[in-house]
N, C-alpha and C positions, 0 to 999 in steps of 0.2 A: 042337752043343756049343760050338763057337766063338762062338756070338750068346750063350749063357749067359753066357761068359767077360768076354765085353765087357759084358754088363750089368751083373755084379756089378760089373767094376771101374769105370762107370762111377757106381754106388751109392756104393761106398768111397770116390769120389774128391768127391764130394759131400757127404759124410758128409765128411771132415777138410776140405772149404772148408766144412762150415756152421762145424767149429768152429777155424778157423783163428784169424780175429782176438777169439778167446777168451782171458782174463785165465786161466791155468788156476793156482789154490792147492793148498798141500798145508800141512794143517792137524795140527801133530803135536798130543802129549798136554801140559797144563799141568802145570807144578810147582808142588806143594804147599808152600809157603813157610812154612806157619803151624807152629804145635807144635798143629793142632785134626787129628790122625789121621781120626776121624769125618768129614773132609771130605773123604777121598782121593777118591770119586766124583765132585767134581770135574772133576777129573786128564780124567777123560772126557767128563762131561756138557757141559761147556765149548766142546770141539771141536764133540760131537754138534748141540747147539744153533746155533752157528756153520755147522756144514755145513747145517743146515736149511734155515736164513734164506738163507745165500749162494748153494744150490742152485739155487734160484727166480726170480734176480736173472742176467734176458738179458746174456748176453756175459761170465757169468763160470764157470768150471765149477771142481769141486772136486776133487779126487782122492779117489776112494771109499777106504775106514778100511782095506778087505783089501787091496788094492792097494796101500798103504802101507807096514803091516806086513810084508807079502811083501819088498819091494824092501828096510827096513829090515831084516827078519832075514837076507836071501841077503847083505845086509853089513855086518850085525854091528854095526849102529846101534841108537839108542837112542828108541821114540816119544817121550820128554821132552826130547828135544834134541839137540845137537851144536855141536859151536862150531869143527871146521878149516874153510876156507874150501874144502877139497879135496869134504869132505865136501856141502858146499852145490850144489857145481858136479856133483858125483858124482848125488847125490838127484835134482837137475833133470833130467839126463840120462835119469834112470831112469824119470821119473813124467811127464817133456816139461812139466813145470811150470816157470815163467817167476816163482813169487812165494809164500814160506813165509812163514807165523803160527805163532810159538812167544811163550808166556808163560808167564806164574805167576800166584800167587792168596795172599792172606795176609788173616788178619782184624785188625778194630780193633771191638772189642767185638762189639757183634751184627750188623757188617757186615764183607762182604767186598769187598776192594782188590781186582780183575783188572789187569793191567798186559802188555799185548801191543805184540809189534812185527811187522812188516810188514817180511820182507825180500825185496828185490831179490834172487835165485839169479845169475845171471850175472853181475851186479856185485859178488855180496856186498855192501852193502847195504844201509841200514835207512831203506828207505819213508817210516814213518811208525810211531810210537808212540801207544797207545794207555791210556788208565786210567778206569775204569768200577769205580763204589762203589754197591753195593747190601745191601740188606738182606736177611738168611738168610732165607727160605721167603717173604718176601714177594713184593719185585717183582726177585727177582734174571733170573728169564727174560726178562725184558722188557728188563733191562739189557742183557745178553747179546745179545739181539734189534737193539739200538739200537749195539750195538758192531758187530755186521753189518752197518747201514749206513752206518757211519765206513766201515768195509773197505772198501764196494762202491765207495765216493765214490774213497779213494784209488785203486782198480785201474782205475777208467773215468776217470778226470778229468771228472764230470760236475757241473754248479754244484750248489752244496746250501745251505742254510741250515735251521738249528736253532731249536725253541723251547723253554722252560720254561714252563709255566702253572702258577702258585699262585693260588688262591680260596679260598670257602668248602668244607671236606670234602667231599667224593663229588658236586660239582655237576657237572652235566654240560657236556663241551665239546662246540662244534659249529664243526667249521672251513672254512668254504667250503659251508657246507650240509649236510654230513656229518658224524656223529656219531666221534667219534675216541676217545671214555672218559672220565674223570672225573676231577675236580681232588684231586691235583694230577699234572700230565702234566711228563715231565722227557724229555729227551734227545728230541725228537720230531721229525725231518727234514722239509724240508718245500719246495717250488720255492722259485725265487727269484722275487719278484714283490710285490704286491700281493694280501693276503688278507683274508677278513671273520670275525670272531671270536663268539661266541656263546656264554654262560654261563650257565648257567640252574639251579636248584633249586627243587624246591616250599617255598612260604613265602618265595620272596625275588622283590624285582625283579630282571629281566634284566638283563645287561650284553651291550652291543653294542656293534664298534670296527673301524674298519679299521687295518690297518696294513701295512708294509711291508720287505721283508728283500732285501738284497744276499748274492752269493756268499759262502760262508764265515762268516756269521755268526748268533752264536748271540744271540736274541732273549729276553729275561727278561720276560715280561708276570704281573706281579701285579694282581688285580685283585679286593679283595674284595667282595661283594656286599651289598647294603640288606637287612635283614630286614623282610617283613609284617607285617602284623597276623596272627592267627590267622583262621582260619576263620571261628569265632564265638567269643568271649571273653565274660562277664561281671563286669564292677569294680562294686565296691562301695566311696564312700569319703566321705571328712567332711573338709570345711576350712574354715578359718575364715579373714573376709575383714576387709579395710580399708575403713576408710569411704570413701566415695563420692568422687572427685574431682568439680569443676565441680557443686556441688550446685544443686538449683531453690531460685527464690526463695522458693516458698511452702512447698515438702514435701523435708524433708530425710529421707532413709533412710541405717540402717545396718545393713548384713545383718550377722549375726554370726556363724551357722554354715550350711552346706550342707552336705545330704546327696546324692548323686550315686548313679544307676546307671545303668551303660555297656551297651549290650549290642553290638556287634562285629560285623560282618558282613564279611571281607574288611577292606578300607583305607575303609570308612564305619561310625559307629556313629551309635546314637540316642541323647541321654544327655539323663535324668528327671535333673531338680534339686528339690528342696525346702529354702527358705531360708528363716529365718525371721531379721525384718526388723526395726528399730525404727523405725518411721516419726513423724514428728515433722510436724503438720500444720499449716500458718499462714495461715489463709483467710485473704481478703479479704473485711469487710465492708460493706457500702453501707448508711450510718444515713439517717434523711434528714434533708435541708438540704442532702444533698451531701456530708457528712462520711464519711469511714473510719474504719477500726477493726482490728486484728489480735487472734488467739488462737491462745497456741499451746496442742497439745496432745500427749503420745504416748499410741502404741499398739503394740505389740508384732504382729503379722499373720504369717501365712504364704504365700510364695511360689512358685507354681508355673510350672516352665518343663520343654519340651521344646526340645534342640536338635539337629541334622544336625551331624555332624563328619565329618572327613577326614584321615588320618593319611596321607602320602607315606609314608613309610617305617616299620622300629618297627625299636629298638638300645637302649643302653644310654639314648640321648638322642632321644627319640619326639615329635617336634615336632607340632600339632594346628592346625586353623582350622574354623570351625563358623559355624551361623547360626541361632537361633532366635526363638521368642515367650515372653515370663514373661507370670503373669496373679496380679495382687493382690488380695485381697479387704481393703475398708480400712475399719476403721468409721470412723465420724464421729459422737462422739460429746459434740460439745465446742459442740451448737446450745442446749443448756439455757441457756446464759450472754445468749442474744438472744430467745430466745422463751421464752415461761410453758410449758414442759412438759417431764418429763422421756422419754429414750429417746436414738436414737441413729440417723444415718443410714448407710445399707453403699454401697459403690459397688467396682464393679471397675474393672481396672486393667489392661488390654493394653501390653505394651511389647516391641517389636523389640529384637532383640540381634544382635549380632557377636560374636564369640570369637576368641580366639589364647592358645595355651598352648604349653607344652611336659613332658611326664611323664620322670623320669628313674626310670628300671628297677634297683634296689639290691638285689635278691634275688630271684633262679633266676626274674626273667621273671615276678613273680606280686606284688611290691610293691614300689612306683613313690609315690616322692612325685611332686606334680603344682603349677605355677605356672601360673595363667593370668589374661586379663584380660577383663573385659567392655564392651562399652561399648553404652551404648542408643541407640536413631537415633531418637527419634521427632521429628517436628515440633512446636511448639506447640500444646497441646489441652487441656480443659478436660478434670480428670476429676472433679470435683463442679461444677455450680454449679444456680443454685436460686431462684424471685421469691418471696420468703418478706413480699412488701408486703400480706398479709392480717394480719398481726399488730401492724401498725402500727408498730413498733421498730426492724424492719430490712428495707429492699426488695429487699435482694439481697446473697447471700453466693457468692464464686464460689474454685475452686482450681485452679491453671494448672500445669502443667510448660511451662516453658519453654529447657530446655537441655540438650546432652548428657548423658550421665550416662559415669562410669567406675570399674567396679570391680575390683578386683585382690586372687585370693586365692588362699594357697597351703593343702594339703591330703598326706594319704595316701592310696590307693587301692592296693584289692587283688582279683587277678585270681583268679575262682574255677574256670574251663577255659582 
């Protein structure tokens, strides 16, 4: 019997040193400040959520709600309060609690104010104050949640530092490799140190950051996100262009309209042109003796090109670079003036491109007027020439491009997925 005895007490005595250097709280009920009656649940839920979260959290323990109650009704106290200082020194006594949370709650339209204090019982008191603004049925637990760990900071004196994250709606954070919830995060505790930040949403590019937080403070990271392109998009659009900068000596072109379709694939599309052209042709002729000769002549033609783009980002202001091939089909039909016969000669017409534009997006993401500019790389190359010395007249007509070419043209386009 006597070994029972000592066992247990040496149980119980282990038992109050596990919770000796414990923070112990007693959490009464909040007052209802507002004229909203409908919110007296409150009055309760407030505590109950507070006792949750602080339950959980090593080296602090709660005073359970019956055990409360009890001590408060054997003396005629109030769960919404009390303000003698007799009464604080009295409650501690009763509950061996070393630190009370008493508040209130009041609305400002569809939020509600919390407003808590933290008092010292032996000293009478006030720790630390507290005010946490949430919105009704939304994220008010979480609020709650994050006033929890204000509390735990003050009773342990442990470092803490705070963040806010604002981005795009519902992206998700990633903090240290771990998923933490979805923008936007407010009141979110966090070590003191050095961390890596992670933003992500479908349809946007990533944001990545390190950053870093000292004791006690609260860190504000905004950060909004680039928007994508879609998945797959197709535009369909028409612009009209400016004549040619740096034209050739011999062949002056002026597109006049373009027709465009885009088709999207993620942040690369394929975009079909068709331009139709006025080209103005001014051969060289070789008479002979050695003599030259010009003629000019137009022709109206059609233009076709395929090009490779690349959109970095997509917003209200969708900037582009691209690269493709045009191919011209050119008559020539301006040989009757040197030789006895009539008809007309065809030749095509390959030409390298570069592009740079920019789309600005003026309506729900679906029509974008568009500026861009072209510019042609080819080398000097013959794209007719011809020994036409069987006719006796003329031994040689030839037509060169010899120099950049730049065009610049603005348009509409309109996105049909």
């Amino acid at each position: 019997m006597k070994k029972w005895f000592v066992c247990i007490v040496f149980i119980l005595s282990s038992f109050s040193a596990a919770f000796a250097g414990d923070k112990i709280i007693a959490i009464v009920m909040f007052k209802n400040a507002s004229f909203n009656k409908g919110l007296d649940f409150l009055t309760v839920s407030i505590p109950e959520i507070l006792t949750t979260h602080l339950s959980t959290i090593k080296g602090i323990t709660v005073v359970e709600r019956d055990q409360l109650e009890k001590v408060l009704g054997e003396k005629k106290l109030s769960l919404a309060g009390f303000g003698d200082s007799g009464d604080y020194s009295m409650i501690g006594k009763e509950l061996s609690a070393n630190s009370l949370l008493m508040g209130s709650f009041t609305t400002i339209g569809q939020y509600v104010r919390i407003d808590a204090r933290l008092i010292d019982i032996a000293e009478v008191k006030v720790l630390a104050t507290y005010q946490v603004t949430a919105e009704i049925g939304k994220d008010l637990e979480n609020k709650i949640a994050a006033l929890a760990q204000k509390i735990k900071f003050s009773l342990t004196g442990e470092p803490y530092a705070m963040i806010n994250i604002r981005s795009v709606e519902n992206a998700e954070v990633i903090l240290d490799g771990q998923l933490i919830g979805s923008s936007p995060i407010e009141d979110r505790f966090i070590s003191v140190g050095e961390h890596s930040l992670l933003i992500a949403k479908k349809g946007y590019a990533e944001f990545k950051t390190l950053f870093t937080v000292t004791n006690g403070q609260i860190a504000n990271l905004n950060h909004g996100l680039m928007k994508l392109p879609r998945t797959f998009q197709l535009d369909i659009g028409v612009s009209g262009m400016l004549p040619r900068l740096f034209p050739d000596q011999n062949l002056f072109a002026t597109p006049l309209v373009n027709i465009l379709a885009e088709a999207h694939i993620g942040q690369i599309s394929i975009a079909a042109m068709c331009r139709i052209i006025q080209y103005k042709v001014v051969p060289t002729v070789y008479l002979p003796g050695g003599t030259t000769d010009t003629y000019e002549d137009d022709s109206l033609i059609v233009d076709y090109s395929v090009a490779v783009r690349y959109y970095p980002w997509s917003g209200i202001v969708t900037p582009y670079i691209g690269a493709g091939i045009s191919l011209s089909d050119v008559y020539l039909d301006w040989m009757e003036k040197y030789i006895n016969t009539q008809g007309f000669q065809e030749t095509l017409v390959f030409t390298p491109f570069l592009e740079l534009g920019t789309k600005f997006n003026i309506w729900d993401e679906q029509v974008s007027i568009f500026f861009g500019a072209r510019v042609e790389v080819p080398t000097v190359f013959p794209i007719y020439e011809k020994d036409l010395s069987i006719f006796g007249d003329v031994s040689y007509i030839e037509v060169y491009r010899h120099s950049e070419w730049v065009t610049f043209e603005i348009g509409v386009s309109y996105n049909f997925f």
